[in-house]
RODREN-491641 format. One record per residue: residue number from 1; x negated, y negated, z of N, C-alpha, C, O, CB in turn. Coordinates in pm, whole numbers. Each point is the difference from the previous one (the first is absolute). Glycine has a CB too. Layout:
N
(atom NUM (X Y Z) (X Y Z) (X Y Z) (X Y Z) (X Y Z));
...
END
This chain:
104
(atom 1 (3870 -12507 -13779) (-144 25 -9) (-37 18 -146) (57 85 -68) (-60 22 297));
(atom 2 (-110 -199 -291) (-28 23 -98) (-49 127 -29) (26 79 91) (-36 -284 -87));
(atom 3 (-72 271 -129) (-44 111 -44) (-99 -3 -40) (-14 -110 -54) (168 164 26));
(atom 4 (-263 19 18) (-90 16 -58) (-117 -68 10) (-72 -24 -97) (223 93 1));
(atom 5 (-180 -108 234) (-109 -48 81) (-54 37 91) (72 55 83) (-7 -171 -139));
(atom 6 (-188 108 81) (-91 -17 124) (89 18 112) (75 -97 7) (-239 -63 -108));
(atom 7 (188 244 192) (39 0 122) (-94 -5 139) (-119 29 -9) (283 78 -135));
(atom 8 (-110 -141 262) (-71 67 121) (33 120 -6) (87 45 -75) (-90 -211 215));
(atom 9 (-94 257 -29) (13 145 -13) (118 13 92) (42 116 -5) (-295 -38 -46));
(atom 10 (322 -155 135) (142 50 64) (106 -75 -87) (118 11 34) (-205 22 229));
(atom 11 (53 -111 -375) (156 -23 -51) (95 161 -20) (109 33 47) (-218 -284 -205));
(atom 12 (28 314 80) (122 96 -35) (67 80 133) (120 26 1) (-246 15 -245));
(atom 13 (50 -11 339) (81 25 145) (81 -111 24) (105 33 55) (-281 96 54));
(atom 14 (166 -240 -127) (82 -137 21) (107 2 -27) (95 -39 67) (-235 -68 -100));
(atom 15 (138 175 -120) (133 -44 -87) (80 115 -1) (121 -8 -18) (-227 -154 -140));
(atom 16 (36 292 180) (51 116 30) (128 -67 133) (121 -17 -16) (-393 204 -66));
(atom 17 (184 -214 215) (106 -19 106) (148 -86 27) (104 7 66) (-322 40 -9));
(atom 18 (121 -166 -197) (94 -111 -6) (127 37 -95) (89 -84 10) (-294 -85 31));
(atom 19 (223 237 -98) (68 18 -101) (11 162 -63) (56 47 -99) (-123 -305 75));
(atom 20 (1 305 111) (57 141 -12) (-34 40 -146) (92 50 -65) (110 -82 242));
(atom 21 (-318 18 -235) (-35 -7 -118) (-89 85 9) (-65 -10 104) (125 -189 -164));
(atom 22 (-101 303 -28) (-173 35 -42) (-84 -78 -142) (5 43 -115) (73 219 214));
(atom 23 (-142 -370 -57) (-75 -50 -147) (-33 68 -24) (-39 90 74) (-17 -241 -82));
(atom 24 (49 149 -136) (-118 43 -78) (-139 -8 -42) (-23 -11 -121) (184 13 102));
(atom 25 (-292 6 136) (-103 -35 -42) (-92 111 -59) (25 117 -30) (19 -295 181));
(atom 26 (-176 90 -159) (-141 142 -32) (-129 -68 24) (-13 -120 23) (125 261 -240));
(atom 27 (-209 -52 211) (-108 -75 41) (-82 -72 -120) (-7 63 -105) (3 100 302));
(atom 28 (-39 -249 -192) (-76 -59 -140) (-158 58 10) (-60 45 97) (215 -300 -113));
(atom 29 (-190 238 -104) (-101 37 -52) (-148 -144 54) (34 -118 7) (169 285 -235));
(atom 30 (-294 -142 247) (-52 -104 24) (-1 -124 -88) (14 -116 39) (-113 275 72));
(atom 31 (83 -120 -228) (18 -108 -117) (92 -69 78) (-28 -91 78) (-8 208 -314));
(atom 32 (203 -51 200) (90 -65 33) (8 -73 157) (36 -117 10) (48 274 -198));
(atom 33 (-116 -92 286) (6 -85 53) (-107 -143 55) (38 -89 77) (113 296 -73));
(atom 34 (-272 -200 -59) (-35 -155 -10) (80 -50 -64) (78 -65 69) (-276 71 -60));
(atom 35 (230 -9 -170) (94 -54 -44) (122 -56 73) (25 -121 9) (-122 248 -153));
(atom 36 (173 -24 196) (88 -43 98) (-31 -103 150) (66 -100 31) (10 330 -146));
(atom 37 (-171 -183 176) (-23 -121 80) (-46 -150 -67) (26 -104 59) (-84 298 102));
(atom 38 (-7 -192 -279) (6 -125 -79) (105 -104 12) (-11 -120 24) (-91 258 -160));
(atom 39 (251 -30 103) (92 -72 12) (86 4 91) (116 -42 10) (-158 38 -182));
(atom 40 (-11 47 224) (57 -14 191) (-42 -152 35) (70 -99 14) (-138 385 95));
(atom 41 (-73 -269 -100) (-55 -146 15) (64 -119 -65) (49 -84 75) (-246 200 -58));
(atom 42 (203 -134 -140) (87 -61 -67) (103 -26 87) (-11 -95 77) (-58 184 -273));
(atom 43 (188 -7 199) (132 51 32) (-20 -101 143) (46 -114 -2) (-1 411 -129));
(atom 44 (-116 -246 249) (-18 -65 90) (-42 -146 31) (31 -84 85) (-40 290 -80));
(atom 45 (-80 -201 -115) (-41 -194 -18) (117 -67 -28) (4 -115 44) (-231 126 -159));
(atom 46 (316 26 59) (104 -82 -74) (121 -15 106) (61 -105 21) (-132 199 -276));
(atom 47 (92 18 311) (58 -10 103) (15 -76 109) (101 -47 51) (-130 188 -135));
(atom 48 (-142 -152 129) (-52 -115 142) (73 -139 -58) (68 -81 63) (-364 185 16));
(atom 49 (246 -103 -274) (0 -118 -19) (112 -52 -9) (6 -122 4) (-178 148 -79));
(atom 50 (306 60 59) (140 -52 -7) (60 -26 178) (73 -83 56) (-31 242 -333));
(atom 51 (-107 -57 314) (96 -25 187) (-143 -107 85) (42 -55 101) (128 409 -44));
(atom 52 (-265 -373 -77) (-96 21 134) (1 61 73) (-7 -70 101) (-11 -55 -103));
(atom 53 (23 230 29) (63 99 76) (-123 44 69) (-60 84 -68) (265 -17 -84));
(atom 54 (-260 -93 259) (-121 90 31) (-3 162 -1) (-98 58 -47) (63 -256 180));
(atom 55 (121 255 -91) (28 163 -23) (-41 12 -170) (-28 119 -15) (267 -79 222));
(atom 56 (-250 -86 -294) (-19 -9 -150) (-156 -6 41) (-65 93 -49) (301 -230 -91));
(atom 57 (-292 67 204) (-133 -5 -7) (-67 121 50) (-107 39 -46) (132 -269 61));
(atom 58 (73 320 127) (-29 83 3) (4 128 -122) (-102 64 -24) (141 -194 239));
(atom 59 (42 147 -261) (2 61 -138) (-114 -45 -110) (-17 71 -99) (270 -60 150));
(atom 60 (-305 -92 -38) (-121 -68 -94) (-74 56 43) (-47 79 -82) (78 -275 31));
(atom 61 (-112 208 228) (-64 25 42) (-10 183 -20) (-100 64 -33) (127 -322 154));
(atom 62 (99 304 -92) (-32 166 -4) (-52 44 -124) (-92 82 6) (273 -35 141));
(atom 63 (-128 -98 -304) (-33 40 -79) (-138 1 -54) (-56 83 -71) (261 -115 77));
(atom 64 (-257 -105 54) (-134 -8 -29) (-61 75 53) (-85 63 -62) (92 -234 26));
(atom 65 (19 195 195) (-76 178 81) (-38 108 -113) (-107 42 -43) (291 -40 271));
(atom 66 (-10 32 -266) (5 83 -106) (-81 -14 -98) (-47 104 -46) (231 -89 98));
(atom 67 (-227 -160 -118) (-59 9 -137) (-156 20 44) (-65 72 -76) (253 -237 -71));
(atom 68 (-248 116 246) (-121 0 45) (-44 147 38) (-115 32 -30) (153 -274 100));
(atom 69 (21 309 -25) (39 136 44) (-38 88 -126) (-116 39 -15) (319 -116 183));
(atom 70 (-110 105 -249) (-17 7 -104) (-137 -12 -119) (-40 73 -91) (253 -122 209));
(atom 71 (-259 -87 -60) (-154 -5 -84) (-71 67 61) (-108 32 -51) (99 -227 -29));
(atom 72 (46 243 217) (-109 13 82) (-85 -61 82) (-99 43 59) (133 48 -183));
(atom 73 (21 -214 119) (-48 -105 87) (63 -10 154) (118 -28 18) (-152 -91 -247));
(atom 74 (-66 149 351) (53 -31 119) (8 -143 39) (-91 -67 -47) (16 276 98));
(atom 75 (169 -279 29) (11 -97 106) (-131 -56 -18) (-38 -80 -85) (200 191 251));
(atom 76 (-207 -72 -102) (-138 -94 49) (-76 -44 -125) (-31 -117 -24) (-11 253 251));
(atom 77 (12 -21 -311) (-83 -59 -107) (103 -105 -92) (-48 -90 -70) (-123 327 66));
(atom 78 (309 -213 16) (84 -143 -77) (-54 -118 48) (-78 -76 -56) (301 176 42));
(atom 79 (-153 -112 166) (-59 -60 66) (-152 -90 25) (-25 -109 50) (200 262 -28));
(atom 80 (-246 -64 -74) (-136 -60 34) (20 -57 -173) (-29 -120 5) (-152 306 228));
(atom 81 (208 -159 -341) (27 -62 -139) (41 -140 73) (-74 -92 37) (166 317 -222));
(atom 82 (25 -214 194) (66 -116 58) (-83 -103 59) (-32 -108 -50) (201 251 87));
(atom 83 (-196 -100 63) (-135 -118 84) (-103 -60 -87) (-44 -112 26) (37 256 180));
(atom 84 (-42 -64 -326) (-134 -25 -48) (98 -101 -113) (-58 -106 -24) (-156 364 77));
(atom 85 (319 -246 -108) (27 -85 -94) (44 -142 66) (-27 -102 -62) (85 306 -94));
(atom 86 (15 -213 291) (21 -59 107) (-101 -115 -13) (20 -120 -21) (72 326 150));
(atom 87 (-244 -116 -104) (-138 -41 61) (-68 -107 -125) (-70 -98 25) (28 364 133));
(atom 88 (89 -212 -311) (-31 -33 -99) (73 -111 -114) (-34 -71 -95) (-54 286 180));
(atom 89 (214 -177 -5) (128 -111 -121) (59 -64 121) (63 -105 -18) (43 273 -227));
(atom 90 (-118 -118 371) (147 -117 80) (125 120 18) (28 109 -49) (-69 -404 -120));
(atom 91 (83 222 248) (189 59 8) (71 -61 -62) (-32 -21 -117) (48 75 310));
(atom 92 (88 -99 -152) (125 -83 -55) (33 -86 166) (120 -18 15) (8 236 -256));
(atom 93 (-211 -269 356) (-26 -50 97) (52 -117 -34) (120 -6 27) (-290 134 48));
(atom 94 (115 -243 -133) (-52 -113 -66) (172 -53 -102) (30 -115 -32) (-372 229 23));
(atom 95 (406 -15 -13) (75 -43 -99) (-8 -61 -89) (92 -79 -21) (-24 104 131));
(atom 96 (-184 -16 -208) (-61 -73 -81) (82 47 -131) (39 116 -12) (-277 -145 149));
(atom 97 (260 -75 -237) (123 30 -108) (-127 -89 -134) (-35 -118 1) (379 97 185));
(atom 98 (-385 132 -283) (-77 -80 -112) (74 -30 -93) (55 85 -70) (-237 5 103));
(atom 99 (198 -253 -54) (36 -9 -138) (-30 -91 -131) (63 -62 -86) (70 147 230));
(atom 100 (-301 -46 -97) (-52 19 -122) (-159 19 38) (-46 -36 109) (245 -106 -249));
(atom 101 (-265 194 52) (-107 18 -18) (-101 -97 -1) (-118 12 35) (223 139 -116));
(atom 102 (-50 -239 41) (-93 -150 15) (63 -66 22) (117 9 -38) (-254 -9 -79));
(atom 103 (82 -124 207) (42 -65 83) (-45 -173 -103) (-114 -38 -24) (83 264 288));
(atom 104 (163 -299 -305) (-38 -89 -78) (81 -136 49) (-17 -107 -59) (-43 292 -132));
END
């Protein structure tokens, strides 16, 4: 197990059982932990992107809870963001790939 990251709140019971260990954690400071979910996100993008792993996506997905959470932003009002940019730019439906700006 690496060190000095972002955990779930049952890793350290985890690793306690698995290995008969007590980590060493603490609680972060808010600063720190946006910071830290920053690179959670990161951490997790890179991850999906090496396995495809859908469980990775789930990990994408929790952290963003977390980061939205965090701003203070509930579900629904993401959500309704989502739709209106949806409503305004498109999805990624279409699979549309630009490459270039003008068409010559």
């Amino acid at each position: 197990m690496s060190t000095g990251k972002l955990v779930r709140d049952k890793i350290p019971q985890i690793i306690k059982q698995n290995d008969g260990i007590n980590p060493k954690v603490r609680i972060l400071n808010n600063e720190e932990y946006y910071t830290e979910l920053n690179k959670k996100l990161l951490e997790e993008v890179h991850e999906y992107l090496e396995s495809q792993d859908v469980l990775e996506l789930v990990d994408i997905y929790e952290v963003l809870l977390a980061i939205l959470s965090y701003q203070e932003i509930d579900f629904p009002t993401f959500e309704t963001l989502r739709q209106d940019k949806v409503h305004k730019r498109g999805a990624f439906v279409k699979r549309l790939y630009l490459e270039s700006e003008k068409n010559k």
